[in-house]
N, C-alpha and C positions, 0 to 999 in steps of 0.2 A: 662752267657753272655746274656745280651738283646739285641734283633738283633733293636727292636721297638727304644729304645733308641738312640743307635750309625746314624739309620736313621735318626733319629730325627736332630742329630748335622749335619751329612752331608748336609739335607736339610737347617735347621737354617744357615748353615755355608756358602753355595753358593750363598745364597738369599743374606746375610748381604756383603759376596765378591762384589757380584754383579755390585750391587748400589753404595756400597762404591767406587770400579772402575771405573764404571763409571760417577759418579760425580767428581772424584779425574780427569780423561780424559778430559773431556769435560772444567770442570775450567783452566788445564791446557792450551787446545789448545786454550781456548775460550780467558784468557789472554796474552797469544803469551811466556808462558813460558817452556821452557828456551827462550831465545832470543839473537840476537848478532850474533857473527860470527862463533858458533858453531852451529846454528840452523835450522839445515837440517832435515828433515822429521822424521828421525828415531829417534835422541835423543828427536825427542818434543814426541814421541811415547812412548820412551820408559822410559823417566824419569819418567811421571805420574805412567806408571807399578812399576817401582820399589819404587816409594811412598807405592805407596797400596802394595805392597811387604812386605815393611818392618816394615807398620801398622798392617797389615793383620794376618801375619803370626810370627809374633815373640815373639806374648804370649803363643799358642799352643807349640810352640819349646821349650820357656823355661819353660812350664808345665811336660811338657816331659821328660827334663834331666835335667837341675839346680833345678827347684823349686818344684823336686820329693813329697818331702818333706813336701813340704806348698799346696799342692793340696788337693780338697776336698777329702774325700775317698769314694764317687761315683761316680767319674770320673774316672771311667776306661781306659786303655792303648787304646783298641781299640775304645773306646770312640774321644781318641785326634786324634787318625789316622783317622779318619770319617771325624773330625775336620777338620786336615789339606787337607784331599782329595778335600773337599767343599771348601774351602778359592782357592786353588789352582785353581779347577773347573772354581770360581765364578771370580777370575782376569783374567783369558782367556774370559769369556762370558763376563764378563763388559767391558775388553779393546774395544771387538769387539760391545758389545752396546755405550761406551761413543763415538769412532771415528762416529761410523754411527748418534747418534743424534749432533756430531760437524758439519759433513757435511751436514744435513740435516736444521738446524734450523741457521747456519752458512754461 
């Protein structure tokens, strides 16, 4: 096990969560989407989350258990667990950085 490694993804992985969050956030609010008669504070919150949700995180997953298989074989198991801890990390910090630069430059 390389501990140098798996750090390696958890930091690559929160940094790339990040940003990606946060710019997914900020476009969101910035163009009033969702909008309409559903568009109370929390779905415009949390639709942008579950964008980056479901960009973010759904190739670690299927590296994981479908595409066992089709994965490099120096990707280690605890490799993608690092992965997914960062990606997870990095949509918590991005959410809370894209609302702060909507309200700020907004």
């Amino acid at each position: 096990m390389n501990i140098a490694e798996s750090t390696n993804h958890l930091v690559s992985s929160t940094l790339l969560a990040g940003v990606t969050t946060a710019l997914i956030v900020s476009c969101f609010r910035y163009f009033d989407i969702p909008s309409g008669h559903f568009a109370n504070t929390a779905t415009q919150i949390l639709v942008p989350i579950l964008v980056s949700a479901c960009l973010l995180v759904t190739r670690p997953i299927l590296l994981w258990t479908v595409l066992r298989d089709r994965r490099s074989p120096f990707l280690l198991d605890e490799d993608l667990k690092s992965m997914l801890i960062g990606r997870v990390l990095g949509l918590i910090g991005g959410a809370c950085i894209g609302i702060t630069l909507y309200t700020e430059f907004i």
